[in-house]
PDB file of N, CA, C and O in Angstrom:
ATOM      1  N   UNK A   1      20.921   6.464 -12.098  1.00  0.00           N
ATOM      2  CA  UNK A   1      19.849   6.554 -11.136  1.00  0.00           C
ATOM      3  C   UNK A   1      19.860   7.950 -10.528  1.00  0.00           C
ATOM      4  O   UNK A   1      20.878   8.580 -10.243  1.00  0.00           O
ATOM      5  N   UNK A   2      18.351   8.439 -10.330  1.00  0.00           N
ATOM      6  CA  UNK A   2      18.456   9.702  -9.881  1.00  0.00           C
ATOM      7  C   UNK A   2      17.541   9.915  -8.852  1.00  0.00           C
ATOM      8  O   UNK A   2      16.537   9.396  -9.339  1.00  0.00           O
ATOM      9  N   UNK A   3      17.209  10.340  -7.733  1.00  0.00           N
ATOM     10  CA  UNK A   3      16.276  11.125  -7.091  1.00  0.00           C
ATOM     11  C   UNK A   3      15.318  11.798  -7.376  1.00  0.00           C
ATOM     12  O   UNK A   3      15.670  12.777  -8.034  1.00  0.00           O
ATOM     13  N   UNK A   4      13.725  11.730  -7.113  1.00  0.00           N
ATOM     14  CA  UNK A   4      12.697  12.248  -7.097  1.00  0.00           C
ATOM     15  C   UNK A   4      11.396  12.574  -6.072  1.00  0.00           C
ATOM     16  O   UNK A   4      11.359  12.187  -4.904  1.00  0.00           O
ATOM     17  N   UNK A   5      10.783  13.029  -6.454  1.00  0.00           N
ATOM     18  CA  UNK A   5       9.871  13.115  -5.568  1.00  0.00           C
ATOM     19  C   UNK A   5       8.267  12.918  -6.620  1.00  0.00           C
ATOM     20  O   UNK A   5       8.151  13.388  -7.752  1.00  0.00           O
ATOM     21  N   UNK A   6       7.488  12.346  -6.091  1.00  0.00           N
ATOM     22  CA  UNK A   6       6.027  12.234  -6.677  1.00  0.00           C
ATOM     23  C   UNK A   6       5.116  13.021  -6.524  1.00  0.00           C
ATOM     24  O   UNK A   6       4.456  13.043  -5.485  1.00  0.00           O
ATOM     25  N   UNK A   7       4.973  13.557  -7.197  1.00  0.00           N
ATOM     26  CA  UNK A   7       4.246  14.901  -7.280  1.00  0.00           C
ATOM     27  C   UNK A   7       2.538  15.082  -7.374  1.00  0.00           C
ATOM     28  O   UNK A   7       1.760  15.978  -7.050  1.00  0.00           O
ATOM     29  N   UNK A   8       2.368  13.462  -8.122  1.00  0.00           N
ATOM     30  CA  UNK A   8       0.973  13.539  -8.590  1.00  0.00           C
ATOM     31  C   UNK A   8       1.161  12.150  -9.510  1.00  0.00           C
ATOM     32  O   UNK A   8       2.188  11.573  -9.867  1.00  0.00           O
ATOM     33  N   UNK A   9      -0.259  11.852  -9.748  1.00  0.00           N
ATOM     34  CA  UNK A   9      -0.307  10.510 -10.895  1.00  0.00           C
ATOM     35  C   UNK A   9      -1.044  11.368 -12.347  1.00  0.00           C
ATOM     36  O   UNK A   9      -1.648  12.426 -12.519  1.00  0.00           O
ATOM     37  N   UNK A  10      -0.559  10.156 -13.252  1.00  0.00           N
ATOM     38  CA  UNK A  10      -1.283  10.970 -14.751  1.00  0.00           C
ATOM     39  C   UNK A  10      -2.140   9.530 -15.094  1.00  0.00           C
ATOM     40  O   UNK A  10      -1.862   8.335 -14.995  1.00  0.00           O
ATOM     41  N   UNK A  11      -3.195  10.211 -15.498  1.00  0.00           N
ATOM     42  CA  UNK A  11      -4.516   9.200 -16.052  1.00  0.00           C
ATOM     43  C   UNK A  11      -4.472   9.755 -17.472  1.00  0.00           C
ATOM     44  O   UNK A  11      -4.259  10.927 -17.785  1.00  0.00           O
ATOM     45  N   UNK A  12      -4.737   8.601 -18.376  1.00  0.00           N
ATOM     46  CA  UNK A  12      -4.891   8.937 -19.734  1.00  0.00           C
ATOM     47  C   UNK A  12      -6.224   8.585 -20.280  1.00  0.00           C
ATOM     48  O   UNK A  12      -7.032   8.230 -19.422  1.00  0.00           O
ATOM     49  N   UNK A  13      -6.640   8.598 -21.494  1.00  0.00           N
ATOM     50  CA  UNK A  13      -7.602   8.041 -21.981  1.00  0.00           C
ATOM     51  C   UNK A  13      -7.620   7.031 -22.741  1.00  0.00           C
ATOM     52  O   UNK A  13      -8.480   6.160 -22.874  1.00  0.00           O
ATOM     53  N   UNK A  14      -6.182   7.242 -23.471  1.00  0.00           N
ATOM     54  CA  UNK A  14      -6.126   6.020 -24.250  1.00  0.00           C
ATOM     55  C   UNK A  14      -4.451   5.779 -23.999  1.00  0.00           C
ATOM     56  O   UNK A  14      -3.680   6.596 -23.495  1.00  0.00           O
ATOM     57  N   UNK A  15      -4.183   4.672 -24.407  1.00  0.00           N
ATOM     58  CA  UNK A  15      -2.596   4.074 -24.237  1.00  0.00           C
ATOM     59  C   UNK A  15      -2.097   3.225 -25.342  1.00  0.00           C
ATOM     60  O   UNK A  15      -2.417   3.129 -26.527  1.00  0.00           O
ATOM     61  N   UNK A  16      -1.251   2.662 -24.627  1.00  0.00           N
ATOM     62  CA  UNK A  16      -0.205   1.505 -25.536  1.00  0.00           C
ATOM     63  C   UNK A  16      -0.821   0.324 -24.662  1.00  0.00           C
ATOM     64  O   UNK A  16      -1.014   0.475 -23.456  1.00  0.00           O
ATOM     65  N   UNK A  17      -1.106  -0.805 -25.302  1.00  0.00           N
ATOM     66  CA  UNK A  17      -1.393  -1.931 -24.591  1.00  0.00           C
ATOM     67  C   UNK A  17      -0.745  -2.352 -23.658  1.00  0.00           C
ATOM     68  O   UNK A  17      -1.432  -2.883 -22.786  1.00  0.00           O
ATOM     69  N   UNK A  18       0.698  -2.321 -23.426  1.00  0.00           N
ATOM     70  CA  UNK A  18       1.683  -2.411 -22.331  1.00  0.00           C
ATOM     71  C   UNK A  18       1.594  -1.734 -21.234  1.00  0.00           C
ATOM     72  O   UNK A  18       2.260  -2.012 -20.237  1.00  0.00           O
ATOM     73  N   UNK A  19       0.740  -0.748 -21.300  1.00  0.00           N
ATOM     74  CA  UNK A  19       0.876   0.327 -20.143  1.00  0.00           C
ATOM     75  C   UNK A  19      -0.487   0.418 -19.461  1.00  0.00           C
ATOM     76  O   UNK A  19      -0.828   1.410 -18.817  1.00  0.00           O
ATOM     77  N   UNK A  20      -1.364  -0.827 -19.658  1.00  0.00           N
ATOM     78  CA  UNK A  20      -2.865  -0.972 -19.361  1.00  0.00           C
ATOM     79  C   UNK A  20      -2.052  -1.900 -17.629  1.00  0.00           C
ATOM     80  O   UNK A  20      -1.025  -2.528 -17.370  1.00  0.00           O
ATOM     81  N   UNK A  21      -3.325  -1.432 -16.859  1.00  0.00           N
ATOM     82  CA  UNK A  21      -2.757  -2.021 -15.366  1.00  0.00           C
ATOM     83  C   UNK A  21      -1.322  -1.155 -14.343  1.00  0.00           C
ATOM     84  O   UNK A  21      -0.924  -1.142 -13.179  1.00  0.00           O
ATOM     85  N   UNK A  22      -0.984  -0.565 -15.591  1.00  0.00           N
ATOM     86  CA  UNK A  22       0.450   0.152 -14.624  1.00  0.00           C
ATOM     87  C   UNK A  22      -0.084   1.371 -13.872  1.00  0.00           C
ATOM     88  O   UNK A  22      -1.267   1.446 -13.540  1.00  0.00           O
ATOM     89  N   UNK A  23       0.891   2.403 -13.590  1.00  0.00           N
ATOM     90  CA  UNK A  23       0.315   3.600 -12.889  1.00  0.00           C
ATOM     91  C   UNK A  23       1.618   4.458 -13.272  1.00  0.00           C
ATOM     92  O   UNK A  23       2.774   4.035 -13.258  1.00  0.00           O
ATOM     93  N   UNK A  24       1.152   5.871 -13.650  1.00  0.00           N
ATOM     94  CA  UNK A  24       2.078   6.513 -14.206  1.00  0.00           C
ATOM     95  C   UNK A  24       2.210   7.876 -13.125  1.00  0.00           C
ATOM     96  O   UNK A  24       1.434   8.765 -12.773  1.00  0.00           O
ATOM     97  N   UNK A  25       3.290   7.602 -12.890  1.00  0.00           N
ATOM     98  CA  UNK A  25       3.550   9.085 -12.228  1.00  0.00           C
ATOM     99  C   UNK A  25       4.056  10.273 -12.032  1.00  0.00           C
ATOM    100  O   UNK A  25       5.136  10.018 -11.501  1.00  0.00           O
ATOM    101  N   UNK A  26       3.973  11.369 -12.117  1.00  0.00           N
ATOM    102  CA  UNK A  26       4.565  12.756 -11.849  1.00  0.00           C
ATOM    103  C   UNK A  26       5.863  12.620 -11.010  1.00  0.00           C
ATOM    104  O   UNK A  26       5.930  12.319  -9.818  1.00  0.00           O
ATOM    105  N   UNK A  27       6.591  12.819 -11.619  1.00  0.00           N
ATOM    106  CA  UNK A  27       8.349  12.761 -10.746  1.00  0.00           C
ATOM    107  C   UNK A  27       8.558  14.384 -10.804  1.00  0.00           C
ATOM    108  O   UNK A  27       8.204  15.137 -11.711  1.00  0.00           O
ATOM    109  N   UNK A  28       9.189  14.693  -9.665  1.00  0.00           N
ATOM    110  CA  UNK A  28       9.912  15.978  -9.862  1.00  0.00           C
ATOM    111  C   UNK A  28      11.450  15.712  -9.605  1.00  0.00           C
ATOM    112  O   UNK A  28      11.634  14.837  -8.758  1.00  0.00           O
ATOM    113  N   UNK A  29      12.569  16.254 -10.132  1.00  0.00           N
ATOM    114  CA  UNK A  29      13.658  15.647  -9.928  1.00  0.00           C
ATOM    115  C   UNK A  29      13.883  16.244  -9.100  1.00  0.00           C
ATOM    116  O   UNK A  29      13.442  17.387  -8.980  1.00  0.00           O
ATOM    117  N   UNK A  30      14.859  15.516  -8.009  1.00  0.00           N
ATOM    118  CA  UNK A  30      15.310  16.466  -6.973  1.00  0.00           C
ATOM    119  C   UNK A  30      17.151  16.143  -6.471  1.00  0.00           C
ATOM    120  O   UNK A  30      17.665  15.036  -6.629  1.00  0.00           O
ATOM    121  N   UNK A  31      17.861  17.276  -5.909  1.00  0.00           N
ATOM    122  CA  UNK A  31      18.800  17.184  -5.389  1.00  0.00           C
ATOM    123  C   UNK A  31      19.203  16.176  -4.332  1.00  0.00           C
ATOM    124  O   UNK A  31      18.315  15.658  -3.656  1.00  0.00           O
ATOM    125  N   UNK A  32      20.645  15.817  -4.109  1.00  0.00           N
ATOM    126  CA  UNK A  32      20.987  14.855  -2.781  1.00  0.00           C
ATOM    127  C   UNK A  32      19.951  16.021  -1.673  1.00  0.00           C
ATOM    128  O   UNK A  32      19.094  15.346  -1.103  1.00  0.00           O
ATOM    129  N   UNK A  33      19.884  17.176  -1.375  1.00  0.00           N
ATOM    130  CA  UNK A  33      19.518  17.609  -0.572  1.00  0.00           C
ATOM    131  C   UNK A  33      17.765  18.054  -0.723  1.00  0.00           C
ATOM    132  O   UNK A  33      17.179  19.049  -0.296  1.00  0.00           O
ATOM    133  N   UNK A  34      17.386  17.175  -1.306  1.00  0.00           N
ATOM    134  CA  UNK A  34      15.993  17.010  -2.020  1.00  0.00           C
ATOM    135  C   UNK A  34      15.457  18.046  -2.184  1.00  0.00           C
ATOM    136  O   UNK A  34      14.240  18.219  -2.106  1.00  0.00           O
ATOM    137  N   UNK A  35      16.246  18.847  -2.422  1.00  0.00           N
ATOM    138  CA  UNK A  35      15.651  20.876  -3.258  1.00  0.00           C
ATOM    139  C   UNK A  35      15.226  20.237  -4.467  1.00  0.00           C
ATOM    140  O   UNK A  35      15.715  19.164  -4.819  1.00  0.00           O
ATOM    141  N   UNK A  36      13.935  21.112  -5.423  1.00  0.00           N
ATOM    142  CA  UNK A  36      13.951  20.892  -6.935  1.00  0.00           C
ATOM    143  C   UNK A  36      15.309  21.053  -7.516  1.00  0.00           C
ATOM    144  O   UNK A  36      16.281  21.738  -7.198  1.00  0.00           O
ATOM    145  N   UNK A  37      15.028  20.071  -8.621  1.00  0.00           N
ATOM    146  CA  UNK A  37      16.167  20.488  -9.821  1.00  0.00           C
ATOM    147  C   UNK A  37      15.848  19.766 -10.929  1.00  0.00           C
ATOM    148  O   UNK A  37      16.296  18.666 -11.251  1.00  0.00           O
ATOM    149  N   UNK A  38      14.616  20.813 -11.803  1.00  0.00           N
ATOM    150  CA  UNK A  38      14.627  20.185 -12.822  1.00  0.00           C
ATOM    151  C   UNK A  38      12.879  20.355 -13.285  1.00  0.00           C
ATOM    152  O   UNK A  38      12.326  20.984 -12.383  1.00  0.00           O
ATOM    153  N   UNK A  39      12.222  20.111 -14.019  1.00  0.00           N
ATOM    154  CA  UNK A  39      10.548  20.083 -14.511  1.00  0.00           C
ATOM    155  C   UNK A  39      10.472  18.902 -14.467  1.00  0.00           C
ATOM    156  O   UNK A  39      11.193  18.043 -14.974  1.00  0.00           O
ATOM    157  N   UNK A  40       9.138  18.788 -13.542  1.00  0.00           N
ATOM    158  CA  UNK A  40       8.440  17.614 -13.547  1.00  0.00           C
ATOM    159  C   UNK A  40       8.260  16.984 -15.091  1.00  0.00           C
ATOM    160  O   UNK A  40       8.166  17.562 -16.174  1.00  0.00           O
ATOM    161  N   UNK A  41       8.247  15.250 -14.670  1.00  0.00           N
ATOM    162  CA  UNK A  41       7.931  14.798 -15.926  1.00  0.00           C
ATOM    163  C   UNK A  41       7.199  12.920 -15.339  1.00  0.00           C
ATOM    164  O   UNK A  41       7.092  12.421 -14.219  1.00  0.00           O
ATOM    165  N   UNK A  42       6.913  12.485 -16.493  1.00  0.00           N
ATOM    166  CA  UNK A  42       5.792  11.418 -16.281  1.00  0.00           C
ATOM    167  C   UNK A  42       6.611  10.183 -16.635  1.00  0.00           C
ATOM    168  O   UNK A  42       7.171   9.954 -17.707  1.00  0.00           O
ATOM    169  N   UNK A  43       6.578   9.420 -15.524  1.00  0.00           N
ATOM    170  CA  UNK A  43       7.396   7.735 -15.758  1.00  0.00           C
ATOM    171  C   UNK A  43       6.577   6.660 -15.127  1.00  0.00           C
ATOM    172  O   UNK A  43       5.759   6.899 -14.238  1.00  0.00           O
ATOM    173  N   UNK A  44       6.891   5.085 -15.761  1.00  0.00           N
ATOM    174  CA  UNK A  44       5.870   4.072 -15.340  1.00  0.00           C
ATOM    175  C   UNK A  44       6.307   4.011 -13.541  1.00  0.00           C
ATOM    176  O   UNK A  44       7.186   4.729 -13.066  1.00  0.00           O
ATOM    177  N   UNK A  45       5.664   3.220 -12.895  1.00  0.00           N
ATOM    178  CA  UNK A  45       6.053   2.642 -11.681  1.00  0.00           C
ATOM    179  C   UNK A  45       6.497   1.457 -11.525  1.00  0.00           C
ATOM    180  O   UNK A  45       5.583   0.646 -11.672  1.00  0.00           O
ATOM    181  N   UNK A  46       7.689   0.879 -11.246  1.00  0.00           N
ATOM    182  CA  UNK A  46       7.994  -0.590 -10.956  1.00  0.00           C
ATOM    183  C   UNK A  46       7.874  -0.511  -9.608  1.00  0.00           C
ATOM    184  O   UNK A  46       7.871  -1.696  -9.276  1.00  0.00           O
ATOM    185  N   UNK A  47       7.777   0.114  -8.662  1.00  0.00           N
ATOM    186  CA  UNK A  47       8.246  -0.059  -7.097  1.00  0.00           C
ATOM    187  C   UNK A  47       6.656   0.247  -6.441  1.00  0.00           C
ATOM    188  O   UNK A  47       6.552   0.351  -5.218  1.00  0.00           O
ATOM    189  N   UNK A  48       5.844   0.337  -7.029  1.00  0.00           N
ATOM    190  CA  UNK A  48       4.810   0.916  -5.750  1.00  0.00           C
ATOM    191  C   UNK A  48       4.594   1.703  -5.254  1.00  0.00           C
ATOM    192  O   UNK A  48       3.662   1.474  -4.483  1.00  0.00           O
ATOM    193  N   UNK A  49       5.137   3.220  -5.181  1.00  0.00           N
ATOM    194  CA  UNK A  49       5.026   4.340  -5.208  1.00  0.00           C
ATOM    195  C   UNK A  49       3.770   4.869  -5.018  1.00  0.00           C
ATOM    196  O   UNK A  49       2.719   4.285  -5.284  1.00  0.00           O
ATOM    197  N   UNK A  50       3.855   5.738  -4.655  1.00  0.00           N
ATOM    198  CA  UNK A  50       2.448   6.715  -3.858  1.00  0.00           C
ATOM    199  C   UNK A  50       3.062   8.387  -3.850  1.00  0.00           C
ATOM    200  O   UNK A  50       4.219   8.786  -3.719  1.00  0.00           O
ATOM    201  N   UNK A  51       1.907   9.073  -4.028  1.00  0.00           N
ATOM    202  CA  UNK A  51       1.886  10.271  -3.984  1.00  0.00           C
ATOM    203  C   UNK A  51       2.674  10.894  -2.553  1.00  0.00           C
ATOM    204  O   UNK A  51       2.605  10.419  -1.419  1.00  0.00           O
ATOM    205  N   UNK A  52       3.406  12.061  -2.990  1.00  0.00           N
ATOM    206  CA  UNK A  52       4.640  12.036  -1.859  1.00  0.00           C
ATOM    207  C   UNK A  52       6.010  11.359  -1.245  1.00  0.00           C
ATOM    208  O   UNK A  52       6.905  11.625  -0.442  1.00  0.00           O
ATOM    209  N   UNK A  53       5.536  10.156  -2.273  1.00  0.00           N
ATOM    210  CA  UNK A  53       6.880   9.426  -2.059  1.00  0.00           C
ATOM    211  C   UNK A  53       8.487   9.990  -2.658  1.00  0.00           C
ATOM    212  O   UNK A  53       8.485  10.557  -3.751  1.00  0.00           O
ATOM    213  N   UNK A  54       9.489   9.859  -2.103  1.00  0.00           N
ATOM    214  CA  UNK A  54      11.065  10.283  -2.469  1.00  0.00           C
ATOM    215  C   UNK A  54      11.266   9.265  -3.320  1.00  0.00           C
ATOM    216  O   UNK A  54      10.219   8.641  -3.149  1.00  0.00           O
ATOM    217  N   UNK A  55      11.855   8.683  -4.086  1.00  0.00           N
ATOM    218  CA  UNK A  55      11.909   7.701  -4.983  1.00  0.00           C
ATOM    219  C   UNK A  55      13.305   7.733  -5.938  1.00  0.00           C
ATOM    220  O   UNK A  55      13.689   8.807  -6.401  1.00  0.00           O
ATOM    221  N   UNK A  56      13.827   6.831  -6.123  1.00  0.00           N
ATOM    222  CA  UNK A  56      14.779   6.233  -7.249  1.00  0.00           C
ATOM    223  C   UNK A  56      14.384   6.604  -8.821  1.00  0.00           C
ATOM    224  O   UNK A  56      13.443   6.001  -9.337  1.00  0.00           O
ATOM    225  N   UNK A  57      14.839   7.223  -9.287  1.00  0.00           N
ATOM    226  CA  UNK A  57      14.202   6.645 -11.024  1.00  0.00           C
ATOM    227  C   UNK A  57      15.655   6.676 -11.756  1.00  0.00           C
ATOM    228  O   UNK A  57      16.801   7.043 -11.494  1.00  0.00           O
ATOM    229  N   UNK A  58      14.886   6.036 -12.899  1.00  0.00           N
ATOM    230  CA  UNK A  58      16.154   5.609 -14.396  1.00  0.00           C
ATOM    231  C   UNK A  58      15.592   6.470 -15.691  1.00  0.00           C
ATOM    232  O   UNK A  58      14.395   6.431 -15.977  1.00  0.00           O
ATOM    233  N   UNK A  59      16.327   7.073 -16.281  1.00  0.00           N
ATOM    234  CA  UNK A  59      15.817   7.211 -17.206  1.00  0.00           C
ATOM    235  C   UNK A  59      16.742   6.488 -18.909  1.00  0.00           C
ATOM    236  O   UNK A  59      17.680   5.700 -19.025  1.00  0.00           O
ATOM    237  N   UNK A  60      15.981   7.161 -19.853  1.00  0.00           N
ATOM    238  CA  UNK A  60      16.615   6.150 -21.194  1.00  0.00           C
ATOM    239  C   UNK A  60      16.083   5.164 -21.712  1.00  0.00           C
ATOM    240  O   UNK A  60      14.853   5.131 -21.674  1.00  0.00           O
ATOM    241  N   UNK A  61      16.721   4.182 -22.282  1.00  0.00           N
ATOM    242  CA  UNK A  61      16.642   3.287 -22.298  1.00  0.00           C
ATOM    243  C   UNK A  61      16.461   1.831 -21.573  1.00  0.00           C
ATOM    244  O   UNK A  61      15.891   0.844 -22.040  1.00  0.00           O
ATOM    245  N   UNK A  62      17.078   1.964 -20.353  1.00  0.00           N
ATOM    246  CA  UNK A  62      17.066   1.166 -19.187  1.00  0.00           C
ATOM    247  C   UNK A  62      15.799   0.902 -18.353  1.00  0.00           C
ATOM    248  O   UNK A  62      15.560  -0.024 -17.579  1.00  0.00           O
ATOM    249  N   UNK A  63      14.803   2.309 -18.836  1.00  0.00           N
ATOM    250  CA  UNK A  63      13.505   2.759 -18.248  1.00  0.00           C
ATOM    251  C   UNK A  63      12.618   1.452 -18.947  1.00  0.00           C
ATOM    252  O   UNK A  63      11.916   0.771 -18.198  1.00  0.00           O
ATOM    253  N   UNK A  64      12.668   1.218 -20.040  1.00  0.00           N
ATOM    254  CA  UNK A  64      11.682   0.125 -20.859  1.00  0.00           C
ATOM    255  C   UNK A  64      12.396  -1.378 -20.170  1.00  0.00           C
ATOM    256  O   UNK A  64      11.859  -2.331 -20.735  1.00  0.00           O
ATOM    257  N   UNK A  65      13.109  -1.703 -19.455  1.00  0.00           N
ATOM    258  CA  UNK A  65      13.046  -2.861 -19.131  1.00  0.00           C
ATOM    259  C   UNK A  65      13.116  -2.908 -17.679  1.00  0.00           C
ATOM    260  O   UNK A  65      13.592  -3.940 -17.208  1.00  0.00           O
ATOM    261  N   UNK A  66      12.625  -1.724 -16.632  1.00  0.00           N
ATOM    262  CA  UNK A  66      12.068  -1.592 -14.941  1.00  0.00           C
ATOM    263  C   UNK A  66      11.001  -2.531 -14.682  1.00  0.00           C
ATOM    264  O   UNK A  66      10.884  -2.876 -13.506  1.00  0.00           O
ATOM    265  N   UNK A  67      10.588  -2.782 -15.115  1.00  0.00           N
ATOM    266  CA  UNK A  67       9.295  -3.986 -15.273  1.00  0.00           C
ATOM    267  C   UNK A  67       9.270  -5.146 -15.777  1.00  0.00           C
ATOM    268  O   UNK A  67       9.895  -5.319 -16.823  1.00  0.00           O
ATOM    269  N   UNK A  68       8.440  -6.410 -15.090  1.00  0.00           N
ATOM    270  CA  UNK A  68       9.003  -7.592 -15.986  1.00  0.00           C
ATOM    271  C   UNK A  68       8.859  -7.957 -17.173  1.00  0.00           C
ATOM    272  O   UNK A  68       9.443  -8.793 -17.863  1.00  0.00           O
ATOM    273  N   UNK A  69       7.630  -6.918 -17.445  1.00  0.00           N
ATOM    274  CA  UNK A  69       7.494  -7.060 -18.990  1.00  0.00           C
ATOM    275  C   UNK A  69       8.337  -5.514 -19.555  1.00  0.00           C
ATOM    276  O   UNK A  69       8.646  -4.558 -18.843  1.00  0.00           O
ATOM    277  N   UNK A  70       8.579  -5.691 -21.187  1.00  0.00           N
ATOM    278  CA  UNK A  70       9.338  -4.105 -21.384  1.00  0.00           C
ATOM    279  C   UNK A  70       7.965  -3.161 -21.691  1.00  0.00           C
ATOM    280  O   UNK A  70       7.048  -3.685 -22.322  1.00  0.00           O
ATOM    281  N   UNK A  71       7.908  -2.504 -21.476  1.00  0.00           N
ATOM    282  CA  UNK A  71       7.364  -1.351 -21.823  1.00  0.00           C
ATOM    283  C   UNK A  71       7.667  -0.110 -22.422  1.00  0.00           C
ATOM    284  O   UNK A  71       8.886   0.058 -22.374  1.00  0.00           O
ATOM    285  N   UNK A  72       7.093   0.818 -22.957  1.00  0.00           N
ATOM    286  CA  UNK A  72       7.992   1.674 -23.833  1.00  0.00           C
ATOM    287  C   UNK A  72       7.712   2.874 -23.429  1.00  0.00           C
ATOM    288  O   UNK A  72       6.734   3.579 -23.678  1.00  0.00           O
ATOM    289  N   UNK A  73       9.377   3.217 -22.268  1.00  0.00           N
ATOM    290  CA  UNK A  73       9.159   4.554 -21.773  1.00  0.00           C
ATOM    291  C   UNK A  73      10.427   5.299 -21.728  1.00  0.00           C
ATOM    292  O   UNK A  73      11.497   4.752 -21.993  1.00  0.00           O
ATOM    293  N   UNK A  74      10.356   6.164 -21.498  1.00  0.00           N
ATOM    294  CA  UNK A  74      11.470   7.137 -21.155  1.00  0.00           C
ATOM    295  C   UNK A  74      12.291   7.145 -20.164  1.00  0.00           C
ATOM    296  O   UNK A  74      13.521   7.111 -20.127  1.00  0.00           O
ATOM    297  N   UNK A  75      10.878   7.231 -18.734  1.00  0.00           N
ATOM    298  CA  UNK A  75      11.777   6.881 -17.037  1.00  0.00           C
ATOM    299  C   UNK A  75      10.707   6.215 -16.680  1.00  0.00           C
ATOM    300  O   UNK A  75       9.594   6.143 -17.202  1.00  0.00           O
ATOM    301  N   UNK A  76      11.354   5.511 -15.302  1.00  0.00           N
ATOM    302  CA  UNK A  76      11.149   4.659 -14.407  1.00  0.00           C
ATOM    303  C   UNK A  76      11.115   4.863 -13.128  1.00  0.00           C
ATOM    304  O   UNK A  76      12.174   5.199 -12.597  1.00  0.00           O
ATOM    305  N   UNK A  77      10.155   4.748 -12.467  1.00  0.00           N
ATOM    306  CA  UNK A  77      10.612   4.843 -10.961  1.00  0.00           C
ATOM    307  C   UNK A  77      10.652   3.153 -10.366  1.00  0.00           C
ATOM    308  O   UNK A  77       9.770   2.295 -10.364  1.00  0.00           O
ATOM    309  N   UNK A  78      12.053   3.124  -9.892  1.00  0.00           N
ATOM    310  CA  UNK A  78      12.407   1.439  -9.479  1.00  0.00           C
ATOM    311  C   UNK A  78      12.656   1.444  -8.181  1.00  0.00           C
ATOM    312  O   UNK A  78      12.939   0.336  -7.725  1.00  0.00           O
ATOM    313  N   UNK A  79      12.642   2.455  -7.329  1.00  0.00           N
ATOM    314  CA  UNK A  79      13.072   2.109  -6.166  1.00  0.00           C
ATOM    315  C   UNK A  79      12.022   3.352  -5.459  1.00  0.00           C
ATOM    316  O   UNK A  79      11.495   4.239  -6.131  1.00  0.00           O
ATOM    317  N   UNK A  80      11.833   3.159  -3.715  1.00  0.00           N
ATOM    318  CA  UNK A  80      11.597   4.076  -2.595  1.00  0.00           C
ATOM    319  C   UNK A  80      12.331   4.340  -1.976  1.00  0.00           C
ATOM    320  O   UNK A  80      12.667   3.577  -1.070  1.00  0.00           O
ATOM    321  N   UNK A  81      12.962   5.611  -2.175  1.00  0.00           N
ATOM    322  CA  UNK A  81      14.226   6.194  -1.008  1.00  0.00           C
ATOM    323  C   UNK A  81      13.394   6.175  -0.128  1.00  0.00           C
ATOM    324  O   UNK A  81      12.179   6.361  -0.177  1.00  0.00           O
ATOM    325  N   UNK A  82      14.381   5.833   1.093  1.00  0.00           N
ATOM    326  CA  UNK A  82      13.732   6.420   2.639  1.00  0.00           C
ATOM    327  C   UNK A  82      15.108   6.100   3.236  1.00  0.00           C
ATOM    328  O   UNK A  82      15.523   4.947   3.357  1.00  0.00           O
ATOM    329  N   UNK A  83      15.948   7.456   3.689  1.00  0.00           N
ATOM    330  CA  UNK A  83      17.008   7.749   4.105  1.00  0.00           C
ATOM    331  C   UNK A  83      16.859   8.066   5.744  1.00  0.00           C
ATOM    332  O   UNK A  83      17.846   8.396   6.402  1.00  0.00           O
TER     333      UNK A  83
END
């Protein structure tokens, strides 16, 4: 599990049937001391997340089963930090 921040959402045009209804979002990774560290990149949402939010994510393998159904992704955002 790592730290992020939401940077922005990504809209597509076309998808994977699994990923119809979700919301995909712009993570930037960030430090315990929430400095960047790292290039933004695009993961599903299990937690509800909103633009600006600090957030939890997974990445790997572990990322396709954040949701109750699996989906086929890379990362995940599963949690809302608020420290």
């Amino acid at each position: 599990m790592r730290l992020g921040r939401v940077v922005g959402t990504c809209v597509v045009s076309a998808c994977v049937e699994e990923y119809e209804g979700r919301k995909l979002l712009v993570i930037e990774p960030v430090s315990r001391e929430m400095k960047p560290e790292g290039r933004p990149f695009v993961a599903v949402d299990a937690a509800g997340a909103g633009s600006g939010s600090e957030v939890i994510w997974i990445g790997g393998r572990e990322a396709c089963y954040a949701t109750q159904e699996v989906v086929p992704a890379d990362a995940a955002v599963v949690a809302i930090w608020e420290p």
